[in-house]
C-alpha positions as CSV (number, residue, x, y, z in Angstrom):
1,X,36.6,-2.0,1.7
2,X,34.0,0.9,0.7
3,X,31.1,-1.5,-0.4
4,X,31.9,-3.0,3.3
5,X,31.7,0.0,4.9
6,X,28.5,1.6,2.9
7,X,26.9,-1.8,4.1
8,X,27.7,-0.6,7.8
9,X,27.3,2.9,7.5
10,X,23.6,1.9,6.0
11,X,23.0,-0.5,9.0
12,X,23.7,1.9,11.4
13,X,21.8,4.5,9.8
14,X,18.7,2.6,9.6
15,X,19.7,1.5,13.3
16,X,19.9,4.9,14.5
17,X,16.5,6.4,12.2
18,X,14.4,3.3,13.4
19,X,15.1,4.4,17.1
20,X,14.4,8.0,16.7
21,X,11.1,7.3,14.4
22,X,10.0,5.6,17.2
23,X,10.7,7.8,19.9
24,X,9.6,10.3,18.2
25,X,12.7,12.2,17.8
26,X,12.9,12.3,13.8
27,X,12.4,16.1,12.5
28,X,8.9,16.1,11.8
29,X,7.9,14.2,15.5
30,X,4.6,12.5,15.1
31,X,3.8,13.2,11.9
32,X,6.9,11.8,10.2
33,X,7.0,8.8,12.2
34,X,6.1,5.6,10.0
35,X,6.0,3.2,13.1
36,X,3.4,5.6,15.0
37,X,1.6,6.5,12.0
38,X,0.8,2.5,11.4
39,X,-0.2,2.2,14.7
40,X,-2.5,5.1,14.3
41,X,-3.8,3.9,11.2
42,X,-4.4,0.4,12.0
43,X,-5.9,1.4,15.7
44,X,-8.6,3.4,13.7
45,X,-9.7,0.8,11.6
46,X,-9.6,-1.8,14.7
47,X,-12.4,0.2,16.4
48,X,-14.1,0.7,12.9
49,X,-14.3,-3.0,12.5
50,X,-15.3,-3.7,16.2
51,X,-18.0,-0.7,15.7
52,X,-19.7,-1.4,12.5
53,X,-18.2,-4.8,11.2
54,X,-19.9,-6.1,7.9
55,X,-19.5,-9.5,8.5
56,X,-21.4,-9.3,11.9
57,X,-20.5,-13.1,12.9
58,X,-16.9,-12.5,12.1
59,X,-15.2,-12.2,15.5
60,X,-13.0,-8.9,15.9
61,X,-9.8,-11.1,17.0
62,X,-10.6,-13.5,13.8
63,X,-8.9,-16.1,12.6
64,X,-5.3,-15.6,12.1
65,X,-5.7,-12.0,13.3
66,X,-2.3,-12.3,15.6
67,X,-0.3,-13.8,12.5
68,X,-1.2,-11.0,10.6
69,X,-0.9,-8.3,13.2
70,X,3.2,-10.1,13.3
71,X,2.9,-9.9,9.4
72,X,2.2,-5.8,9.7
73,X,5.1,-5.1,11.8
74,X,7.5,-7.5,10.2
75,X,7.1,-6.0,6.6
76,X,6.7,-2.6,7.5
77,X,9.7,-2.3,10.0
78,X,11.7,-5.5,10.4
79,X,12.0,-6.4,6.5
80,X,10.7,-3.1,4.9
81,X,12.8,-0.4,6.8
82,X,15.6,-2.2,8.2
83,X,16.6,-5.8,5.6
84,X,15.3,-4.6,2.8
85,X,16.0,-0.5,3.7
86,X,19.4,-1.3,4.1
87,X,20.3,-3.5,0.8
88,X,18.1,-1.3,-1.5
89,X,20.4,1.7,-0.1
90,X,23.3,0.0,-1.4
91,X,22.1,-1.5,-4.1
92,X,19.9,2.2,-5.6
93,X,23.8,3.3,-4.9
94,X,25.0,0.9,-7.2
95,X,22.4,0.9,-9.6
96,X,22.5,4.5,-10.1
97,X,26.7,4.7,-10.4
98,X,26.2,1.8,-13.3
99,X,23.6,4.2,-15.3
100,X,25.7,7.1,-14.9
101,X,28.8,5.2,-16.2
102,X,26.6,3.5,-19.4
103,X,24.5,6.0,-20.2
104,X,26.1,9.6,-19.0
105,X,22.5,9.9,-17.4
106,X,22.4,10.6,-13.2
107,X,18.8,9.5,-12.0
108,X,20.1,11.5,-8.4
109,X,20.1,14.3,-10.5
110,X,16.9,14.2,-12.7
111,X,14.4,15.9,-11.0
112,X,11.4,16.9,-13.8
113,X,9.1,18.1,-11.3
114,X,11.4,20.3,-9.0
115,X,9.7,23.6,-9.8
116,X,6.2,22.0,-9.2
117,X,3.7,22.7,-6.3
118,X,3.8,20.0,-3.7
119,X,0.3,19.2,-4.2
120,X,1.0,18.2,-7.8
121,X,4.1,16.4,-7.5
122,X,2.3,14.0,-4.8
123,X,-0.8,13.3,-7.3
124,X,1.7,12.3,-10.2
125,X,3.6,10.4,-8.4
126,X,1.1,8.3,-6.6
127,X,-0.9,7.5,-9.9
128,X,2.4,6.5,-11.8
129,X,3.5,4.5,-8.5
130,X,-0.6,3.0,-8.2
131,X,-0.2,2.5,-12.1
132,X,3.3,0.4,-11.8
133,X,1.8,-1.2,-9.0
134,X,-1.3,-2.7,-10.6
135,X,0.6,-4.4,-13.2
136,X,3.2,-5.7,-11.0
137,X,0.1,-7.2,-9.4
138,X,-1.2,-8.7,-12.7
139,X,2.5,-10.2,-12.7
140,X,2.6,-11.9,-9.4
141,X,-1.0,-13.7,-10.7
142,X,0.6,-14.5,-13.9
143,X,3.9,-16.0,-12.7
144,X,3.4,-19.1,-11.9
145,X,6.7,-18.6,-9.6
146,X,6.0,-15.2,-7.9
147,X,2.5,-16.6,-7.2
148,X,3.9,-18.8,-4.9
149,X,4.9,-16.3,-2.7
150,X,1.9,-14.5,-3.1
151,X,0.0,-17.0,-2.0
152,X,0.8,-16.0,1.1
153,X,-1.2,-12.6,0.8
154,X,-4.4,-15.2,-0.1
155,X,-3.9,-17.6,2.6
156,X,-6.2,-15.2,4.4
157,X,-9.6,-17.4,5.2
158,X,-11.2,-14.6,6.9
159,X,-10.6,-10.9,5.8
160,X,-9.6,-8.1,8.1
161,X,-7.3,-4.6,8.4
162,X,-4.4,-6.3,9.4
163,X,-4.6,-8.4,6.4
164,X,-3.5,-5.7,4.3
165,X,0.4,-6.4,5.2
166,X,0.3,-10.4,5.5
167,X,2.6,-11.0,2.4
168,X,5.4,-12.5,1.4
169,X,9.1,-10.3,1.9
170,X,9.4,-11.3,-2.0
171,X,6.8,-9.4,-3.2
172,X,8.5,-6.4,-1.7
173,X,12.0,-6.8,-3.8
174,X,9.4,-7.3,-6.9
175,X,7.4,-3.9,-6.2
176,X,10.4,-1.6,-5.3
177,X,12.3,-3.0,-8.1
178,X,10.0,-2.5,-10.5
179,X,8.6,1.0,-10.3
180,X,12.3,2.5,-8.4
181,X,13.1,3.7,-12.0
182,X,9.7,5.2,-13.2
183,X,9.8,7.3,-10.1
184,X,13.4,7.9,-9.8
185,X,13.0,9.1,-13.4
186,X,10.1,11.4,-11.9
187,X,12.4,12.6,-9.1
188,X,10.1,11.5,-6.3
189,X,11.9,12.6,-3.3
190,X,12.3,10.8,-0.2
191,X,9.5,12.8,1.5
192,X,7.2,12.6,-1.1
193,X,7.2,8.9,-1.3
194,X,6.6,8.9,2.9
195,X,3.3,10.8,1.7
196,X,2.4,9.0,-0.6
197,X,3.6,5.7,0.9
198,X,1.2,6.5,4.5
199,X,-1.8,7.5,2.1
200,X,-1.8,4.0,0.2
201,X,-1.2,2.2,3.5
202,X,-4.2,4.0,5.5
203,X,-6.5,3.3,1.9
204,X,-4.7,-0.2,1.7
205,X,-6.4,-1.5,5.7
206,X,-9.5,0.1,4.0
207,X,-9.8,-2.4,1.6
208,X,-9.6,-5.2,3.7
209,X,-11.4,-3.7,6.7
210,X,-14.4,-5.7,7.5
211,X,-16.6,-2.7,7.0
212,X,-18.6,-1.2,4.5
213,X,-19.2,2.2,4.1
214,X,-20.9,4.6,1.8
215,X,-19.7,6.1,-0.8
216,X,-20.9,9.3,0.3
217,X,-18.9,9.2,3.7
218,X,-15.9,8.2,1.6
219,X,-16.2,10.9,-1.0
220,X,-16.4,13.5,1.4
221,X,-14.1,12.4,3.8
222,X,-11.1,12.0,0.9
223,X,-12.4,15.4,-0.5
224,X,-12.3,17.0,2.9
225,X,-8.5,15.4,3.3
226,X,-7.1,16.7,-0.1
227,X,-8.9,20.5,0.4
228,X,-7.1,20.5,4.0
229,X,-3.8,19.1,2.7
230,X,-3.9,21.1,-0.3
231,X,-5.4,24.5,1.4
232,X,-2.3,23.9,4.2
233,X,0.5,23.3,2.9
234,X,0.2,25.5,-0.4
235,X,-2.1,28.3,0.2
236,X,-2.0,30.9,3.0
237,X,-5.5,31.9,3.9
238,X,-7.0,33.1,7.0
239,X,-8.7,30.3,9.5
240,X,-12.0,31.0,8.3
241,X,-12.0,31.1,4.9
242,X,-9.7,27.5,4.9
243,X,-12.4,26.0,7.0
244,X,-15.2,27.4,4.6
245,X,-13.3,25.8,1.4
246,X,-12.9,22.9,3.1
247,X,-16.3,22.7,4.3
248,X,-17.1,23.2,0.7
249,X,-15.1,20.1,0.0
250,X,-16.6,17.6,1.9
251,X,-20.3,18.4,0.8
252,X,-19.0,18.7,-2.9
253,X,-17.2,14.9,-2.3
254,X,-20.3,14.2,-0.6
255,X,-22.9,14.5,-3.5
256,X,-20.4,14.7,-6.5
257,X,-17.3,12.2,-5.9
258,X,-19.2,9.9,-4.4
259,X,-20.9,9.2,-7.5
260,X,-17.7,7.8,-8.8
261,X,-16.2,6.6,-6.1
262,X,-16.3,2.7,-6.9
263,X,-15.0,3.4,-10.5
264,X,-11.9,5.1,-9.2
265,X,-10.8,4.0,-5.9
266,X,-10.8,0.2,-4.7
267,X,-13.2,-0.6,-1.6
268,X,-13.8,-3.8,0.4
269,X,-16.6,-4.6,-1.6
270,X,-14.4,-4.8,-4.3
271,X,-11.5,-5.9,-3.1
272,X,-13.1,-9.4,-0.9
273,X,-14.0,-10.3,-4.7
274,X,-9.9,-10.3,-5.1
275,X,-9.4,-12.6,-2.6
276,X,-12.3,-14.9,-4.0
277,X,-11.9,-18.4,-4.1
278,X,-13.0,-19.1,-7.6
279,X,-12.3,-16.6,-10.1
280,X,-14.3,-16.1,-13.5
281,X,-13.5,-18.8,-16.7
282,X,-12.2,-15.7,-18.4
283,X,-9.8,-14.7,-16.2
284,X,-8.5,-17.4,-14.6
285,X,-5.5,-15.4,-13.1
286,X,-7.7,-13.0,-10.7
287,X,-9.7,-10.1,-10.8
288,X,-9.7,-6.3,-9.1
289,X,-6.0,-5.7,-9.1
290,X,-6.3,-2.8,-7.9
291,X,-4.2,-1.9,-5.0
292,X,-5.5,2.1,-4.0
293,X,-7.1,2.7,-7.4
294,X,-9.9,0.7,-9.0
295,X,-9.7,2.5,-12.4
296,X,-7.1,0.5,-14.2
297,X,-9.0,-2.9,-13.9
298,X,-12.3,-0.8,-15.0
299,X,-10.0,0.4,-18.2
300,X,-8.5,-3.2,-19.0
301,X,-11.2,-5.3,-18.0
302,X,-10.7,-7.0,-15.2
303,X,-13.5,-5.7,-12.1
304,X,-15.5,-8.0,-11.5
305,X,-18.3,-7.0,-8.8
306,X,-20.9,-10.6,-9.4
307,X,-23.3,-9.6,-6.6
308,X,-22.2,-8.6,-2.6
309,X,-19.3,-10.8,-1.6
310,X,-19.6,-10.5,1.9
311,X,-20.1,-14.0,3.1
312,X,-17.7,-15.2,-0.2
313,X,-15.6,-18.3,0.5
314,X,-11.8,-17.0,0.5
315,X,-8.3,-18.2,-0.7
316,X,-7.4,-20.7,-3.6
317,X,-7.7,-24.4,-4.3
318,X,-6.8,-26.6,-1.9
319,X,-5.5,-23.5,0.9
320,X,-6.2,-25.7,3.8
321,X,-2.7,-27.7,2.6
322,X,-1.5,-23.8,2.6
323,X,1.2,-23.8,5.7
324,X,-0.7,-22.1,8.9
325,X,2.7,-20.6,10.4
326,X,5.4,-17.7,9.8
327,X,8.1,-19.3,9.1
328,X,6.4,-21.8,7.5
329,X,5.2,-19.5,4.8
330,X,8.3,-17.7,4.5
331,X,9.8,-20.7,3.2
332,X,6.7,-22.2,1.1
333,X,7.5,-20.1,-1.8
334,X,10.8,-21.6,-2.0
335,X,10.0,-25.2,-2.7
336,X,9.1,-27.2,-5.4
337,X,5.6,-27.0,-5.9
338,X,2.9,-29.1,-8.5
């Protein structure tokens, strides 16, 4: 009768926080509001595509675009925050209550990073979650299994923002299985993850916008974002003197961090190699894994940049067979497959 009512109690929970994210009634209005914040997001990199597209015969609403425009809204709210927000409650419940009975340890309770400054807990935890993330990746490539539902994410034939969040509901029990303990362990709050989680998401559309932009836009733009966060929400200096450091910022980012921009963070010129077609001899399972970060397949030796993919043919062997529909795809990965 409790695991019953914990199952209702989290239904109506997320029943009740979906309505007020959306209306804007949660505690932080606008700015805590996953649903408005996607919109936001994905309405920004709409105009940049229809503004300064880099493949300039690719139509804004390209093929598939509407399927993947469901695909965003389905995994971020319908499956993300309400299927699989409600079950992982329950289940992170029970998970945790079996640890503390075998091993005396409470992952609730561990919090390593409590006394640290906001700033800093945020960085750790998004390279340890980027980290996790990359070789969960590797994993869905290597699994002959899970790549059947990644397929999904490859189907794409012609490479847009929206095609960020076409994937498979699978993937999303692999992921948030996989690194829930490493940042449980690092006692990544709630908050901090809603951080960390709407910074991967905006760089996420990025890397499969159709647009190309310098490195010298993108370093100062993500220096100017981490001096205003930073400068914000940790620091309390007059007006001026903020705007002057973060001024500072953006023309540091500009002619320093944009130097290494490509080695560290994962661009569309990167990431359309990804969703390439044919892969190198050598490594037959894919290439550029990288999901925010580019660093990790520059350190094991998987980025792969041939030449400028731009006009590259994109999916896998034989993906016009590849179902065209939703539901179709939803139940691909299921089947028996050669």
């Amino acid at each position: 009768m409790d695991i019953l009512q914990q199952i209702i109690d989290s239904y109506s929970g997320y029943a009740d926080y979906l309505w007020k994210d959306i209306t804007l009634q949660n505690p932080r209005g606008f700015w805590g509001s996953y649903f408005w914040l996607l919109v936001t997001v994905s309405g920004f990199f709409f105009v940049l595509e229809a503004a300064i597209p880099w493949r300039k015969n690719q139509k804004v609403f390209r093929k598939d675009f509407w399927l993947d425009f469901f695909y965003m809204f389905f995994n971020f709210f319908i499956f993300n925050l309400i299927i699989f927000g409600v079950g992982s409650d329950f289940f992170v419940r029970m998970f945790n209550n079996l640890m503390l009975w075998i091993s005396a340890v409470d992952l609730q309770a561990l919090n390593p990073m409590s006394d640290w400054p906001l700033w800093a807990i945020l960085l750790t935890g998004f390279i340890v979650r980027d980290f996790v993330q990359w070789w969960t990746h590797r994993l869905l490539h290597r699994s002959s299994r899970l790549w059947e539902f990644h397929k999904v994410h490859h189907s794409v034939k012609e490479m847009g923002f929206a095609a960020h969040l076409r994937y498979h509901w699978m993937e999303t029990l692999v992921y948030r299985s996989i690194e829930y303990i490493p940042l449980a362990l690092l006692g990544v709050g709630l908050h901090d993850f809603f951080l960390i989680h709407i910074f991967t998401l905006a760089w996420g559309h990025y890397n499969h916008a159709n647009i190309s932009i310098p490195t010298t836009v993108t370093g100062a733009v993500l220096s100017g974002l981490v001096a205003t966060f930073i400068l914000t929400t940790t620091l309390s200096l007059p007006i001026l003197e903020t705007a002057l450091w973060i001024v500072g910022s953006v023309v540091l980012g500009a002619f320093i961090l944009s130097r290494v921009m490509k080695y560290i963070f994962n661009s569309p010129e990167m990431h359309i190699w990804h969703h390439a077609e044919e892969w190198p001899d050598d490594l037959e399972h894919g290439i550029n894994f990288g999901l925010t970060l580019a660093i990790w397949d520059y350190i094991f030796g998987t980025a792969r940049i041939p030449h400028d993919g731009r006009d590259i043919e994109l999916g896998f062997e034989n993906v016009e067979r590849f179902p065209s529909g939703f539901v179709s795809q939803v139940f691909y990965g299921f089947g028996k497959h050669k």
